[in-house]
N, C-alpha and C positions, 0 to 999 in steps of 0.2 A: 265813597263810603264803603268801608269793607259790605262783604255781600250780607254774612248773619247780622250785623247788624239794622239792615236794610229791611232783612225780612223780617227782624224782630220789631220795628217799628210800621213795617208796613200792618203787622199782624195787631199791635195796637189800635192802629187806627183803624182796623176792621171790627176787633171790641168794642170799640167806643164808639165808633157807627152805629152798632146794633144797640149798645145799651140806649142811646138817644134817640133809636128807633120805637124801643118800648114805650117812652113819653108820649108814641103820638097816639092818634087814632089808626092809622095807617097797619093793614096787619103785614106781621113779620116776615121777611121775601123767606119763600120755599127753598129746607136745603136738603141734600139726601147724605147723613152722617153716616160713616161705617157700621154698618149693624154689629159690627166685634164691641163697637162702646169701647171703652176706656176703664183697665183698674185700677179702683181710688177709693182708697178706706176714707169714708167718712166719721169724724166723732160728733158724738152730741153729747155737749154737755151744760146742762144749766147754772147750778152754782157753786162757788168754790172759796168757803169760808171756816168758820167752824159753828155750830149751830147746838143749843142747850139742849139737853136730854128730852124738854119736855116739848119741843115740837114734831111736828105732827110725821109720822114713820115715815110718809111720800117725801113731807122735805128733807129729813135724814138720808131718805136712799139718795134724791138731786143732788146732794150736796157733798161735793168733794174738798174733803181737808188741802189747806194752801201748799202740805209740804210733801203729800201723794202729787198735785198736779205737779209742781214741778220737779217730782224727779218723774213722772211720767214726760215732760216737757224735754228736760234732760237728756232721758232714754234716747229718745225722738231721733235729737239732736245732733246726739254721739252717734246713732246707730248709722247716721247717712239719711235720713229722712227729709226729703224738701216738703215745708208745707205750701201750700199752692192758694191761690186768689180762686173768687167766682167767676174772675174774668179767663183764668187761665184754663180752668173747667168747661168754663163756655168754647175758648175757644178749641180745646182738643175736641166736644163733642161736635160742633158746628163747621168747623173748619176746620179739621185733622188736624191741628196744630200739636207739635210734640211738648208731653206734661215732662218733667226734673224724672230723673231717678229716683222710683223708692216713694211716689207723692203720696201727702195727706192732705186731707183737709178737717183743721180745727173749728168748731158750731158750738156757739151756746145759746139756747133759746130761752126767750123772756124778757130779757131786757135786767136784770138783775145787778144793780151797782158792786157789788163786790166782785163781779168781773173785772170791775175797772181798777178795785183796789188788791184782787190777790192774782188776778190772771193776768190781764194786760202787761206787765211791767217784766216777769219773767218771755213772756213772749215778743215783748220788744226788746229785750237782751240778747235774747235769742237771734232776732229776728225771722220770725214764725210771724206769719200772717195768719188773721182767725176772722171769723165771722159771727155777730152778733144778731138773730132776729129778735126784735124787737114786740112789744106790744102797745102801740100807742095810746090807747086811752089811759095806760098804768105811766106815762112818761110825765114826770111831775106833779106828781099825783101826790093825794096822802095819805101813800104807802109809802115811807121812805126806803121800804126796799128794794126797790125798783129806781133806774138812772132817770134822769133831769137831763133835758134838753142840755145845757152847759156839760153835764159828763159825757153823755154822749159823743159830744164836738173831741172831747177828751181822747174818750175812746179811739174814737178818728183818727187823729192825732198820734194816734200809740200803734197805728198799723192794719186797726179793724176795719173790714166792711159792713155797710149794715142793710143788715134787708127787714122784712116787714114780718108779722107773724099774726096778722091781723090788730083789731082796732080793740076789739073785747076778749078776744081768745075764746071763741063760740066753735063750737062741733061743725064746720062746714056743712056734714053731710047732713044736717037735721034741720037747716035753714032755706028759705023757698030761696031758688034761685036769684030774685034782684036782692035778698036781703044777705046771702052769700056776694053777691058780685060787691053789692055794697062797702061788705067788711074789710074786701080785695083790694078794693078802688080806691075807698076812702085813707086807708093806712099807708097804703104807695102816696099817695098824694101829698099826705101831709107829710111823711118823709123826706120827700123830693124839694118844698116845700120851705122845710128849714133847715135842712142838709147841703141846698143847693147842688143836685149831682142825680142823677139818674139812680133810681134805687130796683131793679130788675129782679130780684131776690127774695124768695119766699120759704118760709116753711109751715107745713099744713100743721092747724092746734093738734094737738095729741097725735100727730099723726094720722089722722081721721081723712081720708078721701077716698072719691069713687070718680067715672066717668065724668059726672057732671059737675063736679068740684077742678077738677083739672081743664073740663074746658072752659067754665069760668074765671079759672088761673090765668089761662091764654087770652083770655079775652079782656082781663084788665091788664095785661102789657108784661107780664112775671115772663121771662129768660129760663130761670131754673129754680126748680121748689124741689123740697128735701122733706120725704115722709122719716117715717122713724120704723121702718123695714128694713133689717139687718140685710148687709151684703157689700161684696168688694166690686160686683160688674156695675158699672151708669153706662145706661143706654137708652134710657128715655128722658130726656130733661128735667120733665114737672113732674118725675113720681121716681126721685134720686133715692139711693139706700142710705141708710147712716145705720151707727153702731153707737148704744147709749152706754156710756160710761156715767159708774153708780159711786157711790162710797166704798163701796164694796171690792172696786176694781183693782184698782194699786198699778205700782208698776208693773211686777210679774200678771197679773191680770189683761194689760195691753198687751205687755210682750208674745202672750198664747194669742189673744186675738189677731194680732198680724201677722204671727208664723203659721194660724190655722189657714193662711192664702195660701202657703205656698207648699203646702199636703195635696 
C-alpha cells in the first residue's frame, strides 16, 4: 500500500476511534495539540431561502437569498478553496494531521429545511462538505420550517454532518448545571439514536458559553463546539470561532472577510 495512502487511512481510523470514544462514558485519552492551532475560517449560516417582507428583521438578517449562496458557494470553489469535515478539524487539532490548502468550513445552525432544498444541492455539486447543527425538539415538529427526521437522513445523503445544537435551543449559561448537561446529553443521544453514527459535534445557542458550559460540553462526550466569536485561529476545541454570514454579505462581502487573514 503506497505509504500516503496508509497514513491517510491509518489517520481515519484514529477519527473514528475517538468519535466512538465520545459515545462512551470513558473520558477522552489526554492529548497535547500544538498551541499554533490551526487556520480555519469558519461560516455560520442559518438559512437560505427567500423570506416575505413581513417577517421578523432577525429572520431577514439569517436569511441568505439562494443565488448570493451560491455564487458565494462558487467563489469558494473557483478560488481553490477545500471545504473540510469535523472529522478533518478534529484531526489537525488532535493529531497534527495536515488540513487542504486554503480550508473552510461550511455551518448552519438550526436545523432549518430549506438547507436541504436551496444549500445542500449546490454543495453536493460542488462537492463541498457542510455541517448542520440541529435542534432536536423542532425536528418534526409543527413548525414546518424546520427538517423531519427523513430530511435529515436526506441531508446526509447530500454530504452533511450533523451535530446537535441542543434539545430546546435554551441559553446554556442561565440553566443550573444538570439541566444544562441535560440539554447536552439528551440531543447527542437521540441524534446518535436515529442517525446511527456517533454525533461528537456541537454548537452553543446564540453562542452563549462560559467555563461551566464548556465543561459540561466535555462532559456529555462533544469533540468540538463552535461559538459564534469571529476569528480565523481554532486552538481550543469546545470554544471554535465562526464568522456569521447575513443577507447582507454577498459574495464581495466573503471575499473581504477571507482576504482580511491574510493583512
Amino acid at each position: 500500500m503506497p505509504r500516503i495512502a496508509f497514513r491517510a487511512g491509518l489517520a481515519a481510523s484514529a477519527i473514528a476511534l475517538l468519535c466512538a470514544w465520545s459515545t462512551s462514558s470513558s473520558p477522552l485519552p489526554r492529548f497535547r495539540p500544538s498551541p499554533r492551532g490551526v487556520v480555519l475560517p469558519i461560516l455560520m449560516y442559518h438559512r437560505v431561502g427567500t423570506d416575505a417582507a413581513s417577517s421578523p428583521s432577525i429572520t431577514r438578517a439569517l436569511t441568505v437569498s439562494p443565488s448570493d449562496f451560491a455564487a458565494q458557494m462558487r467563489w469558494l470553489h473557483a478560488s481553490g478553496y477545500h471545504a473540510v469535515t469535523q472529522g478533518q478539524l478534529l484531526g489537525a487539532l488532535l493529531l497534527g494531521l495536515p488540513l487542504p490548502p486554503r480550508p473552510v468550513m461550511i455551518t448552519f445552525d438550526d436545523g432549518y429545511r430549506d438547507v436541504l432544498w436551496n444549500a445542500a444541492p449546490i454543495l453536493h455539486r460542488l462537492h463541498m462538505p457542510a455541517t448542520a447543527y440541529v435542534i432536536t425538539g423542532r425536528i418534526s415538529g409543527s413548525d414546518s420550517s424546520f427538517l423531519t427526521w427523513g430530511e435529515l437522513a436526506q441531508l446526509e445523503r447530500l454530504g452533511f454532518t450533523i451535530g446537535s445544537h441542543t434539545v430546546h435551543h435554551v441559553d446554556l449559561t442561565l440553566e443550573p448545571p444538570e439541566s444544562a448537561y441535560s440539554e447536552l446529553v439528551d440531543s447527542k443521544h437521540v441524534l446518535e439514536q436515529r442517525l446511527h453514527r456517533p454525533v461528537p459535534w456541537f454548537a452553543y445557542p446564540a453562542g452563549r458559553f462560559d467555563p461551566a458550559v464548556v465543561a459540561e460540553a466535555a462532559r456529555a462526550g462533544y469533540l468540538l463546539a463552535v461559538t459564534t466569536q469571529p476569528g480565523f485561529l481554532q486552538q481550543n476545541r469546545l470554544e471554535l470561532h465562526r464568522f456569521e454570514i447575513l443577507d447582507t454579505t454577498g459574495r464581495n462581502g466573503l471575499k473581504a472577510l477571507l482576504a482580511s487573514n491574510a493583512r
